[in-house]
MDTraj code that builds the backbone (N, CA, C; nanometers):
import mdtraj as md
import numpy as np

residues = "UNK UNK UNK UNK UNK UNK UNK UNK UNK UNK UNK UNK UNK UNK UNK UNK UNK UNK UNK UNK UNK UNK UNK UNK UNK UNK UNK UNK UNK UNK UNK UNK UNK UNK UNK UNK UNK UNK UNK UNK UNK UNK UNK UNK UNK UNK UNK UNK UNK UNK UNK UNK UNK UNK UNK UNK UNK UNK UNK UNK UNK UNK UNK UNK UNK UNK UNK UNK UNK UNK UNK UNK UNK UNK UNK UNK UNK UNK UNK UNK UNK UNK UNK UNK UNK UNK UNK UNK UNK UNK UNK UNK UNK UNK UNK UNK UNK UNK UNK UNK UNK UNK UNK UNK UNK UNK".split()
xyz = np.array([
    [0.0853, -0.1174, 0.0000],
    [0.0000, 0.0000, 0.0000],
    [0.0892, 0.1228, 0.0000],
    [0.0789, 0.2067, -0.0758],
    [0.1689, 0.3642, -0.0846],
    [0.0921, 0.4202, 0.0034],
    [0.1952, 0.4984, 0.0124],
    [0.1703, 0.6277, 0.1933],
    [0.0546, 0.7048, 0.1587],
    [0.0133, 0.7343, 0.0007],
    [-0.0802, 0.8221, -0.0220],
    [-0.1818, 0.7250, 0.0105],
    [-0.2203, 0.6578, -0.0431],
    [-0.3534, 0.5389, 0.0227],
    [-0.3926, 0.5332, 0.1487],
    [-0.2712, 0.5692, 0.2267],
    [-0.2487, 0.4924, 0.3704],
    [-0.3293, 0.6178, 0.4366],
    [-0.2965, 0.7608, 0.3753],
    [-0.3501, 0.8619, 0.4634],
    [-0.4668, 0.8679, 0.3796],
    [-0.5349, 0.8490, 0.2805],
    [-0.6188, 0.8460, 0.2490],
    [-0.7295, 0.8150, 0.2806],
    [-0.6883, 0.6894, 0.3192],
    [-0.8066, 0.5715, 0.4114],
    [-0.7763, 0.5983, 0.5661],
    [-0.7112, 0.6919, 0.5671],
    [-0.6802, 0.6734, 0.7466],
    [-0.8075, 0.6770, 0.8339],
    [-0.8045, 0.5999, 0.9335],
    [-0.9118, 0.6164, 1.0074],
    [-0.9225, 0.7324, 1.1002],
    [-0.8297, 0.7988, 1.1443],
    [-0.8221, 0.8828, 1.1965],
    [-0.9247, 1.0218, 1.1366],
    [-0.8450, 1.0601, 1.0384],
    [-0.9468, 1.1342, 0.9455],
    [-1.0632, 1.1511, 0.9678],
    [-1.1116, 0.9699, 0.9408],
    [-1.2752, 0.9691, 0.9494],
    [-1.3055, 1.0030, 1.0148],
    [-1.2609, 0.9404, 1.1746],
    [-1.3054, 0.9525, 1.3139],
    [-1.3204, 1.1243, 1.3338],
    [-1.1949, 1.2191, 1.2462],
    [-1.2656, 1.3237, 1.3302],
    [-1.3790, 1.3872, 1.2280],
    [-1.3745, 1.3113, 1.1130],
    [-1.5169, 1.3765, 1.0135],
    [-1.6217, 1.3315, 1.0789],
    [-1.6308, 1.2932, 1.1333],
    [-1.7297, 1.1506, 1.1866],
    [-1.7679, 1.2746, 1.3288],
    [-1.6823, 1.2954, 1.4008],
    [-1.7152, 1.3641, 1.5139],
    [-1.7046, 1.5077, 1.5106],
    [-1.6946, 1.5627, 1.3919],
    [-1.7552, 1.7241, 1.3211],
    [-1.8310, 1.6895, 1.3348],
    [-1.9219, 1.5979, 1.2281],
    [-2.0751, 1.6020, 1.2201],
    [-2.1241, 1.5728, 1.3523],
    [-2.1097, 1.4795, 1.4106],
    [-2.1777, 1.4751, 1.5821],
    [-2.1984, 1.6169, 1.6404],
    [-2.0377, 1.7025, 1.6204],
    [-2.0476, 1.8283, 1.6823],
    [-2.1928, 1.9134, 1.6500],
    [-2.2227, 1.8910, 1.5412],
    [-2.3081, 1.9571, 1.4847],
    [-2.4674, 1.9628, 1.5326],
    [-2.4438, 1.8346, 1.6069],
    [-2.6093, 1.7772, 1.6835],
    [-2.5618, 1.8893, 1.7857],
    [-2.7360, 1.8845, 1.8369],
    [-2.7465, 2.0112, 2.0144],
    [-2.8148, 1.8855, 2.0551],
    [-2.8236, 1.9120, 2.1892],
    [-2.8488, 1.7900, 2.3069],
    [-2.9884, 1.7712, 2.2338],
    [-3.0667, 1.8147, 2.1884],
    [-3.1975, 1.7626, 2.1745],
    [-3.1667, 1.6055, 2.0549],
    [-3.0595, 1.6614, 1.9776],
    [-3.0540, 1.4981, 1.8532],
    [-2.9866, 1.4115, 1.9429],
    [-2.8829, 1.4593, 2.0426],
    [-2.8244, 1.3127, 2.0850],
    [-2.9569, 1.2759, 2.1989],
    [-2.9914, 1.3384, 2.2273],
    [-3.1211, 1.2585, 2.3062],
    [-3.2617, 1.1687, 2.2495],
    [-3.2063, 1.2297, 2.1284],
    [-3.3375, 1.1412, 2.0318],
    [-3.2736, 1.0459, 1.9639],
    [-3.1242, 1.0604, 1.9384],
    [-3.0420, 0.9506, 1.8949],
    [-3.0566, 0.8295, 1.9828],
    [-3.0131, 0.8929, 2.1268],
    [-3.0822, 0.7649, 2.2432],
    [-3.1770, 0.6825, 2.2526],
    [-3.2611, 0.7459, 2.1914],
    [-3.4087, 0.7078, 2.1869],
    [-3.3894, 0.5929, 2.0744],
    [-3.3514, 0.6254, 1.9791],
    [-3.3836, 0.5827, 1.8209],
    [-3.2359, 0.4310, 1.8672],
    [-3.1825, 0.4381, 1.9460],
    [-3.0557, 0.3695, 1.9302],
    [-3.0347, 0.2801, 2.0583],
    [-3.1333, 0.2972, 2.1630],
    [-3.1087, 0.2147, 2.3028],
    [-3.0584, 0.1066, 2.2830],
    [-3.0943, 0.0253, 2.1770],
    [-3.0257, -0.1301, 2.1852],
    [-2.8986, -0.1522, 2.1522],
    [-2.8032, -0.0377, 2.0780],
    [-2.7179, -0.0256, 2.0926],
    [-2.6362, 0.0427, 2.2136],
    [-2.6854, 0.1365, 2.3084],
    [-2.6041, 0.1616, 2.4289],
    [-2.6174, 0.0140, 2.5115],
    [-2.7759, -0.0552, 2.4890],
    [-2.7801, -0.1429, 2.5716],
    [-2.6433, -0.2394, 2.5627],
    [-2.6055, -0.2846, 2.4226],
    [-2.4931, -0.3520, 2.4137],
    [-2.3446, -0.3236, 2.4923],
    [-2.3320, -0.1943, 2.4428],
    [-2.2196, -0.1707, 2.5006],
    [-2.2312, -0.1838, 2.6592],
    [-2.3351, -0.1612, 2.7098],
    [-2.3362, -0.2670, 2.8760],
    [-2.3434, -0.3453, 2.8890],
    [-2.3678, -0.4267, 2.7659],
    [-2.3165, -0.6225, 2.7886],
    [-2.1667, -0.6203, 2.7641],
    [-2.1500, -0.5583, 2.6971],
    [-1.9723, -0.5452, 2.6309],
    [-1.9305, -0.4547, 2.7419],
    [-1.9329, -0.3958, 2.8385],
    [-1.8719, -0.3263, 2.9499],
    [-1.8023, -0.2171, 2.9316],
    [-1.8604, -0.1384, 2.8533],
    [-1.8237, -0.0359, 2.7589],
    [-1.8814, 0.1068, 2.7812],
    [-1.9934, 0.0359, 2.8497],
    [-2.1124, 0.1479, 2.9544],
    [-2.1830, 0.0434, 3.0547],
    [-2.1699, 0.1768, 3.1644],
    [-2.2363, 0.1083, 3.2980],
    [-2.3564, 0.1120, 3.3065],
    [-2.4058, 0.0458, 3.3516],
    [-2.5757, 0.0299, 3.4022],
    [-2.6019, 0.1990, 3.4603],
    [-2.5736, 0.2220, 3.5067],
    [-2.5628, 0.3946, 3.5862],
    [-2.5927, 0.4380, 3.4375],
    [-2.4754, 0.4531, 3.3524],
    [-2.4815, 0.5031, 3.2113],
    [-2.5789, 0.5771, 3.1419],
    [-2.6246, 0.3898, 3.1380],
    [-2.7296, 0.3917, 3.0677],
    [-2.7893, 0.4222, 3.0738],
    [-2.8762, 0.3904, 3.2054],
    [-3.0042, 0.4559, 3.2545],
    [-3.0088, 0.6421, 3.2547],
    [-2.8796, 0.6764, 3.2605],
    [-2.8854, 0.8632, 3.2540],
    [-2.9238, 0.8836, 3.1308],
    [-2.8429, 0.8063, 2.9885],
    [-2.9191, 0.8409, 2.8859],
    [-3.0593, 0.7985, 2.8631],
    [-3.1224, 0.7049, 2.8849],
    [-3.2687, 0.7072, 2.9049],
    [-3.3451, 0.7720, 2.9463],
    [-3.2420, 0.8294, 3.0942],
    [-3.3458, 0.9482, 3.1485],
    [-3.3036, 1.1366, 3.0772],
    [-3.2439, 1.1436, 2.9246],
    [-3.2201, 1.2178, 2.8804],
    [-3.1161, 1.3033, 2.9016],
    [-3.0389, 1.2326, 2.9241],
    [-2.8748, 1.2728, 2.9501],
    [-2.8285, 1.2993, 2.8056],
    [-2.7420, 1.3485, 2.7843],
    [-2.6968, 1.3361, 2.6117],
    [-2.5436, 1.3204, 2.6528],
    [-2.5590, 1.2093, 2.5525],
    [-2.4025, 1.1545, 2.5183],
    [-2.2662, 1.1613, 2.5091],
    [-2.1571, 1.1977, 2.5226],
    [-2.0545, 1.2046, 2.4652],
    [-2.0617, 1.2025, 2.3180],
    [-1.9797, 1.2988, 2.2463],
    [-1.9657, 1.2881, 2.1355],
    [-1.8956, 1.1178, 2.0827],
    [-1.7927, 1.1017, 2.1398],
    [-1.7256, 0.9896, 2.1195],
    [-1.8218, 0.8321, 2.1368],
    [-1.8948, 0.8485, 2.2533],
    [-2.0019, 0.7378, 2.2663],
    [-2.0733, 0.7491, 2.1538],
    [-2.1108, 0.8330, 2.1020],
    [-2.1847, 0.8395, 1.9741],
    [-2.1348, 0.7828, 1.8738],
    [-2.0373, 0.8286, 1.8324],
    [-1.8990, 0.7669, 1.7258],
    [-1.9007, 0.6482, 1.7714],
    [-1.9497, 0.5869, 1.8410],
    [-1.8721, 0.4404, 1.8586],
    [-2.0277, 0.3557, 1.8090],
    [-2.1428, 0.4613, 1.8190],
    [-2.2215, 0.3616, 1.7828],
    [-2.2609, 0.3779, 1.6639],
    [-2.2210, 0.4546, 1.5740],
    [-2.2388, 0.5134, 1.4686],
    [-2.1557, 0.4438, 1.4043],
    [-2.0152, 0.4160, 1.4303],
    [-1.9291, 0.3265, 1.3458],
    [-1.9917, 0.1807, 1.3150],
    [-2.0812, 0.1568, 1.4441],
    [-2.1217, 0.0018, 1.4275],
    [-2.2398, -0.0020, 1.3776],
    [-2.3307, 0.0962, 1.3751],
    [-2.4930, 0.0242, 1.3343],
    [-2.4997, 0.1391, 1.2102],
    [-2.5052, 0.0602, 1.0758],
    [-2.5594, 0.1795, 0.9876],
    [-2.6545, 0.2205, 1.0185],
    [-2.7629, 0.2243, 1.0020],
    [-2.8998, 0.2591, 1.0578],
    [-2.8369, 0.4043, 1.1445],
    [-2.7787, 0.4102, 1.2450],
    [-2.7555, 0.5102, 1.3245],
    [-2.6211, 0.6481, 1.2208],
    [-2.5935, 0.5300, 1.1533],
    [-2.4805, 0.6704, 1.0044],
    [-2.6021, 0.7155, 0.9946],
    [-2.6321, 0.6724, 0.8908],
    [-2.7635, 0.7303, 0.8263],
    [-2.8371, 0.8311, 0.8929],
    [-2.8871, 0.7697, 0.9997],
    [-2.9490, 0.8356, 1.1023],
    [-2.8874, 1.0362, 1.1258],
    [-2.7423, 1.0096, 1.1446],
    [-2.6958, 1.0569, 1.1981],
    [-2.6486, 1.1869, 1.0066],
    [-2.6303, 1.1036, 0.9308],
    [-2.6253, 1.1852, 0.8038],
    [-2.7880, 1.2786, 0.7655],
    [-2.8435, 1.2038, 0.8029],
    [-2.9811, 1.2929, 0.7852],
    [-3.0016, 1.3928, 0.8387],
    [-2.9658, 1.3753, 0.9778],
    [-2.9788, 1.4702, 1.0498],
    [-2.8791, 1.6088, 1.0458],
    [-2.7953, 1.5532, 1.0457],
    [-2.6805, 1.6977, 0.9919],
    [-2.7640, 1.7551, 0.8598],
    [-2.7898, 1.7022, 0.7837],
    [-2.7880, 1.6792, 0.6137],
    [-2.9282, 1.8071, 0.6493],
    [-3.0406, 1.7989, 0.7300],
    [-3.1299, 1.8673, 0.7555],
    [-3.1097, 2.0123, 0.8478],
    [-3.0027, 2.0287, 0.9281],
    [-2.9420, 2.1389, 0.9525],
    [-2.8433, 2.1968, 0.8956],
    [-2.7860, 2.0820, 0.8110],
    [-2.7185, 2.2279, 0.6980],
    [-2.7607, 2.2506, 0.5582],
    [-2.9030, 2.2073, 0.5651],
    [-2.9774, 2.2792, 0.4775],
    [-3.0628, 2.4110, 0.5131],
    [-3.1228, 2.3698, 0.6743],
    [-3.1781, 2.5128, 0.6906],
    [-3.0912, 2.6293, 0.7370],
    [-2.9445, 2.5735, 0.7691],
    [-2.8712, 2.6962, 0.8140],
    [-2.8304, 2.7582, 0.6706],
    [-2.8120, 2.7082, 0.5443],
    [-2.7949, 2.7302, 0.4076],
    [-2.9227, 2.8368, 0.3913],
    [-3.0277, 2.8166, 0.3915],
    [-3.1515, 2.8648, 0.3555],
    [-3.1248, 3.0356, 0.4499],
    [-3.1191, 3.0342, 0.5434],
    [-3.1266, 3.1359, 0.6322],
    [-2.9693, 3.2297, 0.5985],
    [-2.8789, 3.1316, 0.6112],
    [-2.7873, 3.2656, 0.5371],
    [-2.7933, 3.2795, 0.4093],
    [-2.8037, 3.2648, 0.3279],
    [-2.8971, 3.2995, 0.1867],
    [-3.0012, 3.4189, 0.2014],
    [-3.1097, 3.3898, 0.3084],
    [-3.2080, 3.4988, 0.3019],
    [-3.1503, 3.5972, 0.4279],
    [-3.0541, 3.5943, 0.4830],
    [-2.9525, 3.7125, 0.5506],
    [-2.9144, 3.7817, 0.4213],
    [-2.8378, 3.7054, 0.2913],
    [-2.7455, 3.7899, 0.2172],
    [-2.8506, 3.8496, 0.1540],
    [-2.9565, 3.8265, 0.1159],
    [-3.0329, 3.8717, 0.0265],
    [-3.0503, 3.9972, 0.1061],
    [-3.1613, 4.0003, 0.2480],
    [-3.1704, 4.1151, 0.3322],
    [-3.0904, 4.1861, 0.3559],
    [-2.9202, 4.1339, 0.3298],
    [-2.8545, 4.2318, 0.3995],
    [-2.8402, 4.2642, 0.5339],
    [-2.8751, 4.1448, 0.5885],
    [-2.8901, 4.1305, 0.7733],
    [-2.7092, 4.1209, 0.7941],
])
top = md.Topology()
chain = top.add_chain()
for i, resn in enumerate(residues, 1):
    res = top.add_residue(resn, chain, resSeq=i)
    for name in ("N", "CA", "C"):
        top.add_atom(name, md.element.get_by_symbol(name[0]), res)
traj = md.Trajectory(xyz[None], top)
């Protein structure tokens, strides 16, 4: 494999493209991510990865770590997706609104 490939595919990279877009959620998506995704935090408390304590805070609407997110996002497409839509829908309306700033002149 050449070095250009190597940084190409780096995972690193991804991981922090991966956790821009997370940045991009406000506590209300990672709390609905919770929602939409429990059976995956549930896992990671069979896998010991999250504590029973944990868990139960995000159930009771705690919001996540960015990185806990990334970890479940790497594993369940359903939650990419999830998680591409959702950006994909705030940077369309933040597009829309500075657009009708430039137009106004705000």
């Amino acid at each position: 494999m050449s070095t250009l490939q190597a940084s190409k595919n780096s995972p690193v990279e991804g991981g922090k493209d991966l956790l821009f877009l997370i940045s991009l959620m406000d506590k209300q998506d990672k709390v609905e991510f919770v929602k939409q995704f429990k059976e995956d935090f549930l896992l990671q408390v069979e896998e010991k990865k999250l504590s029973r304590t944990g868990y139960y805070k995000l159930l009771q609407g705690y919001a996540p770590s960015d990185e806990r997110l990334a970890e479940i996002v790497e594993m369940d497409e359903k939650a990419r997706k999830w998680l591409i839509e959702r950006v994909k829908e705030k940077a369309e309306r933040a597009l829309q609104i500075i657009e009708r700033m430039e137009v106004n002149g705000e």
